[in-house]
N, C-alpha and C positions, 0 to 999 in steps of 0.2 A: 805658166800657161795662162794664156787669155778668157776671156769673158767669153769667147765665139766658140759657138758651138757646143757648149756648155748646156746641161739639161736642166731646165729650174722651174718648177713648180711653182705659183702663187697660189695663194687661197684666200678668194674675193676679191670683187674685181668692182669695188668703191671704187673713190678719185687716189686712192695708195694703190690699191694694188694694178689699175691702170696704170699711169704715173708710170711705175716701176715697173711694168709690163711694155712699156712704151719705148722704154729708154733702155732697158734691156736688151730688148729685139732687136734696137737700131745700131747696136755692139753686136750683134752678130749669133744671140743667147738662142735655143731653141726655146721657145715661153710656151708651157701646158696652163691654162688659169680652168681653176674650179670654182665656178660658182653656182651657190643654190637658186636664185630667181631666178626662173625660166628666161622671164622677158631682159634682164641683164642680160643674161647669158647669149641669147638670139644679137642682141644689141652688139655684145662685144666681139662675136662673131663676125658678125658684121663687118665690122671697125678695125678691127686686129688684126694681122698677118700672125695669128696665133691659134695653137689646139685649145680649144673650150669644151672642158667637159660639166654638163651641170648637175650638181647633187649638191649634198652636204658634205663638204671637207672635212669632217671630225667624223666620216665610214673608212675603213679601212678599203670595201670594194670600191669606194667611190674614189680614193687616192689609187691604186691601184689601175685605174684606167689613167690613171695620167703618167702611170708609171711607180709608183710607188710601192716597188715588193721587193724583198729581200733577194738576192742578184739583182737588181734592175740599175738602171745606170741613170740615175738622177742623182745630180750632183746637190741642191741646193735644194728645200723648202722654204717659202715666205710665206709665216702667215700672217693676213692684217684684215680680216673682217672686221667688224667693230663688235664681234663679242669675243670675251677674254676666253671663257670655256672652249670655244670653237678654235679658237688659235692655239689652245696649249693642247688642246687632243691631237691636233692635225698634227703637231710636233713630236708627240711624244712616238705617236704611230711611226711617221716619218723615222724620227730617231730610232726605232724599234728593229724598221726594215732596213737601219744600216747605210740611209741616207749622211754624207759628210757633215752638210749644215744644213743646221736649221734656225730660223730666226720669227721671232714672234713679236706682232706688236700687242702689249697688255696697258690696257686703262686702267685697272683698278692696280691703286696705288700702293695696299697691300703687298701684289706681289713681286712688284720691283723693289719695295722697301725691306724686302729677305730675299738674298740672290740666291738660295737654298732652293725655292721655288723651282727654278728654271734648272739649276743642275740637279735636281731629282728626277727631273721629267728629260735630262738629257738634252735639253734647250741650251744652243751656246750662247744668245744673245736675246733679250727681255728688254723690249723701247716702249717707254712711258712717253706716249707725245704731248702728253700734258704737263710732264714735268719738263722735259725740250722745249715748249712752249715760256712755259715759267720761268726759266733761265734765262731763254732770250728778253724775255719783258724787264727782269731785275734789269740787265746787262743797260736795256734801255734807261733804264728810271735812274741808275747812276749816272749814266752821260747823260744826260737831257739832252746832247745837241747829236746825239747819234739815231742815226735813222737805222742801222742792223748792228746786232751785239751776237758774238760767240766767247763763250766759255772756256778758256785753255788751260789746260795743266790742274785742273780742279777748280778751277773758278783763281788761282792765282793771278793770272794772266788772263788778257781777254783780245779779241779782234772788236775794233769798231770803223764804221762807216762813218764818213765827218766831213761836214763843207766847210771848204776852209771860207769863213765871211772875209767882210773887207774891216780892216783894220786888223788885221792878225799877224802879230811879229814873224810873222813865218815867212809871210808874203813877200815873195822874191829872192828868198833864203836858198843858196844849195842845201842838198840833204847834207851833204857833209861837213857845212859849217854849225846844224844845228848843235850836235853835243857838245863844240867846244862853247858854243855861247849857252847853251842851256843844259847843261851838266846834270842837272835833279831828275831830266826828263828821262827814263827810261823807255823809248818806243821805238821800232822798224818803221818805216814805211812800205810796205808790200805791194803795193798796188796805188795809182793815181788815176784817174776819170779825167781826161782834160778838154774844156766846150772846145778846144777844135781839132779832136777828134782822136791827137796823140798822145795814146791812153795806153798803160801799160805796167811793166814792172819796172822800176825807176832803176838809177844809177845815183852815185853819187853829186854827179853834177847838176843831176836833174834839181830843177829848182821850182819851188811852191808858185802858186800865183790865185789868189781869190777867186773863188768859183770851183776852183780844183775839186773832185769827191778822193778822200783818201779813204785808204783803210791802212788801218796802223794795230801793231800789234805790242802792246805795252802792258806793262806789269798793272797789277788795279792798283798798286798805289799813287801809281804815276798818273792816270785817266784824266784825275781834276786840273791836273797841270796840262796835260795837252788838252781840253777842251779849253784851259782860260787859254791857249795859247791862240789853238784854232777858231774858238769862236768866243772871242772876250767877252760880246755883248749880252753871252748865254751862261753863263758859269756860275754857277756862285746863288742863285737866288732859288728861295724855298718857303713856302707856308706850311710846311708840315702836314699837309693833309693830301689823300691817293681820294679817288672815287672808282668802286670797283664796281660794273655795271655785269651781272650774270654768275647766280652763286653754286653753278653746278661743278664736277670735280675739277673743270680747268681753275675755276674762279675759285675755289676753294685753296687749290694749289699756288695759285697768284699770292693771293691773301695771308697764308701761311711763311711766303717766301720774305714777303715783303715786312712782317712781323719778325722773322727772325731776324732779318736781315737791318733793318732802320729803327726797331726796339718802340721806341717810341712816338712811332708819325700816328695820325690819326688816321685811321680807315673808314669810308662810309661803304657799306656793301649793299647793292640793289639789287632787288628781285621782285618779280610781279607774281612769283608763288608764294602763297602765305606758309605752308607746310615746312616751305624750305626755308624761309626767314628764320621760323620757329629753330630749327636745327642749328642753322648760323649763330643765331641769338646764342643759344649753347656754346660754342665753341670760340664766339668773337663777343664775349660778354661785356669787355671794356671798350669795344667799339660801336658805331650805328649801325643796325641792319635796317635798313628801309626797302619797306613791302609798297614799292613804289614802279610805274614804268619809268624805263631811264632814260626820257624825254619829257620827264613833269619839272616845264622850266622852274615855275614856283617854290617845286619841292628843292629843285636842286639849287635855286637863288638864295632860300632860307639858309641850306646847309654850305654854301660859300662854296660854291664854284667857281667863284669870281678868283683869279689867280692860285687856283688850286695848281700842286704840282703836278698832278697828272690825273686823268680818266682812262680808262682802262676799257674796254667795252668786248667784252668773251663771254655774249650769249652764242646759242647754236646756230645764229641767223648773220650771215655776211652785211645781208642789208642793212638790218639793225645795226648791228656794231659799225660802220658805216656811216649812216643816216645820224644815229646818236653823235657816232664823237665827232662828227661836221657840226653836229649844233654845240655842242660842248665848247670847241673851237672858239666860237662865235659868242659865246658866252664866260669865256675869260679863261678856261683853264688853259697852263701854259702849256702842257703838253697831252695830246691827245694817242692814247694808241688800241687800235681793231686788229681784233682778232680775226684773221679771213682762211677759207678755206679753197679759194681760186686765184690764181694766179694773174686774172686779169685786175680781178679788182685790187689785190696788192700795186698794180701800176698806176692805178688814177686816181690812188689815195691822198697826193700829193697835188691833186687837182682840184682834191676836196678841201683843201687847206688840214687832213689830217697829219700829225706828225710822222706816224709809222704807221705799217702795215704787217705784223707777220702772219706770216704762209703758213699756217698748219700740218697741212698736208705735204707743202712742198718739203719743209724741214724733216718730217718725216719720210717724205722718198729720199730725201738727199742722204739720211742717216742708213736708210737700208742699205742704198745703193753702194756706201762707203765700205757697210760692211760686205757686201758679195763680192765688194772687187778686191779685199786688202784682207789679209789674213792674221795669223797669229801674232806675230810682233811688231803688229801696227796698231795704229788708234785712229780711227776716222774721226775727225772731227765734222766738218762740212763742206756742201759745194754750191756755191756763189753764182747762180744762174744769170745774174746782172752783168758779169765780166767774166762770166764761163772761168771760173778758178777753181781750185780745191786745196785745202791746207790737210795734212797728214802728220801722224807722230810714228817714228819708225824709233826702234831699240838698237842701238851699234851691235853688230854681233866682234870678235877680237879678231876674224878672219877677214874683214873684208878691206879694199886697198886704201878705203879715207881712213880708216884710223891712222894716228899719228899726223894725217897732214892736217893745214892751215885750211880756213876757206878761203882764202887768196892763193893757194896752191890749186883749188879742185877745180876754180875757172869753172863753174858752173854756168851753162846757156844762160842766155837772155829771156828772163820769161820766167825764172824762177830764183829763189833764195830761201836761208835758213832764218824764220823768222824766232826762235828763241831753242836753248837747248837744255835739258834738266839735266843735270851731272849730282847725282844723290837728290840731298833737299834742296841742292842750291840749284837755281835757275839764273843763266846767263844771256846776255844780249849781245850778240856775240858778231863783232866786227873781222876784218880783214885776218887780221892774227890769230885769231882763235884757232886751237888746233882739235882736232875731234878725239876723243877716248873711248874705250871701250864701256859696253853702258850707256854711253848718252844717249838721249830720248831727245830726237832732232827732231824738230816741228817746221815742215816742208812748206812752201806758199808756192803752187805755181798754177798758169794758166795750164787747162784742164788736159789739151790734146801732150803738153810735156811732162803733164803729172807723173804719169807709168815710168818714161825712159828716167825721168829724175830718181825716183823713189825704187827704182831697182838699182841705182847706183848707191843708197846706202842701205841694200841689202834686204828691201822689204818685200815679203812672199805677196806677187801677185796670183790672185784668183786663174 
């Protein structure tokens, strides 16, 4: 069953729960949104081809008007106010009165860090966008020359976005001739951006050329190899030091990732609250906290910005983070990346001379959204707003008619492919011959309108 006509509650109606309300509706969803501002609410009225009822989400009368009572026929609740308590009440209620799903976005990192939390309360799905945010920045700071990173198969695997520069042995290369000449390289290529205009999901013939944007989905141990491949001129160079501008729970979560994750780089963490340095100091004791704004050139000239690996800038201000890593830029760090919460400014970040932008908010619609539309024995991963894609992880079930065949047998359309498949612990890269098994956890790439009829061909329950 489709998305249409479907009854789905929101709860709050921020730039997520809009967002998701938006995109929703345009699938055909009936959208109830509750929210408590009055003047929101008036607003999104306004704005919406949607029922707005206003209170607080975490009453049961006030869910009730949007439908929410035991018989009632709503399919879905979303909740994503930006307080934790309001979103797991509205859920549990929800779940109470017998609603299918429910999904909650929670900040506080406690209780994503015990999935106990959410199934006590009956909550099937608990999204930390802080930690989705963090993920995506590692993803970055390993590639240096990638401008979007997704996390696959537990961080085994990953997608990145990549220009191919000039001088890169790729350049001119069929995809098909690259494994026999580069054998160590484990990657797909799934997707190509080409400047004149034919842009798509590649073939084998299809051949590289300078300026290309790929996106390629390769094992992490592979990464370093296809950046020196794609972008020679960027690979390989490091000062061991991050600057991490904004120490509230995103930047905290940065900070920790990047600690686990590089063991020994040096961190400098900035913040203009002295309260919270104080705190940081506590928990980052071998590293600097500076009680500094993160546009004090001097401070930041003293502390060697000058060819730093990266700046980081995830205060709660678009502009800021922004405005900062444009000067940062400009001040020698090799890599700059803001933290944004609109979607426009993600686009002219590259005008600012910054190196990345990620979407906040968008990342978190794109995660909800994966999961309203794809059910039990699927994994959402994400969806690619730049070339309209989605990549999906579905489970083989033993009845369905690709098991046993090749993916040179399934002739799958134009416009989609199996970008890697887990078969146990092993994870394969899986060409022409590859034949499918029962069990396998196939990882889907396709432009977005062929997503559905793809991923219902290996059996995955659409919404």
């Amino acid at each position: 069953m489709s998305i249409e006509g479907r009854n789905i509650v929101i709860v709050g109606a921020g730039e997520v729960g809009c967002n998701v309300a938006q995109r929703l509706s345009a699938e055909g969803a009936n959208i109830y949104i509750v929210e408590n501002d009055p003047a929101k609410a008036a607003r999104i009225k306004s704005e919406l081809d949607t029922e707005v009822i206003c209170g607080n989400g975490a009453r049961p009368h006030i869910l009730a008007e949007a439908g929410v009572i035991r018989g009632g026929d709503t399919d879905i609740l979303i909740a994503c106010t930006n307080r934790d308590e309001v979103n797991m009440l509205s859920c549990w209620i929800a779940h109470s009165a017998g609603v299918p799903r429910v999904i909650s976005r929670t900040r506080s990192l406690e209780f994503t860090d015990t999935p106990d939390w959410g199934r006590k309360l009956g909550i099937d799905i608990m999204i930390s966008p802080e930690r989705s945010i963090a993920r995506e920045v590692m993803g970055l700071l390993q590639v240096s020359s990638a401008t979007h990173a997704a996390e696959l198969l537990g961080g085994r695997a990953a997608l990145y976005t990549m220009k191919i520069a000039d001088g890169s042995p790729l350049s001119g290369m069929a995809l098909k001739d690259i494994r026999p000449k580069f054998p160590a390289l484990k990657a797909v290529f799934v997707y190509i951006e080409r400047q004149d205009g034919m842009s798509g999901v590649p073939g084998g013939n299809d051949e590289l050329h300078s300026g290309d944007i790929c996106y390629v989905v390769t094992y992490k141990e592979s990464a370093g190899l296809l950046e020196k491949l794609l972008c020679p001129n960027e690979s390989g160079k490091s000062s061991g030091k991050i600057f991490i501008v904004g120490g509230g729970k995103l930047g905290t979560q940065i900070a920790l990732m990047i600690k686990r994750e590089f063991g020994n780089i040096s961190l400098r963490i900035i913040d203009i609250n002295l309260a919270r340095c104080k705190k940081l100091s506590e928990d980052f004791g071998e590293d600097l906290v500076l009680n500094i704004d993160g546009s004090d050139r001097r401070a930041l000239q003293d502390e060697g910005i000058d060819g730093a690996d990266a700046y980081i800038c995830a205060t709660s201000s678009d502009e800021l983070n922004m405005i900062y890593c444009a000067m940062a830029k400009t001040m020698g760090a090799r890599r700059t990346i803001a933290i944004v919460r609109r979607k426009d400014y993600r686009e002219v970040a590259p005008e600012m001379g910054i190196s990345a932008a990620v979407d906040a908010y968008g990342s978190l619609s794109d995660v909800i959204l994966q999961y309203v539309k794809y059910q039990s024995n699927t994994f959402a991963y994400s969806m690619i707003d730049s070339i309209n894609a989605e990549m999906l992880e579905v489970s083989l079930r033993k009845d369905l008619p690709v098991i046993g065949k090749t993916l040179a047998e399934l002739r799958l359309s134009k416009g989609a492919v199996i970008a890697l498949i887990r078969r146990g612990e092993e994870i394969l890269l899986p060409d022409g011959g590859t034949s499918l098994q029962e069990g396998d956890r196939v990882i889907l790439f396709a432009v977005s309108e062929m997503m559905t009829k793809t991923a219902e061909i290996f059996g995955a329950e659409i919404s």
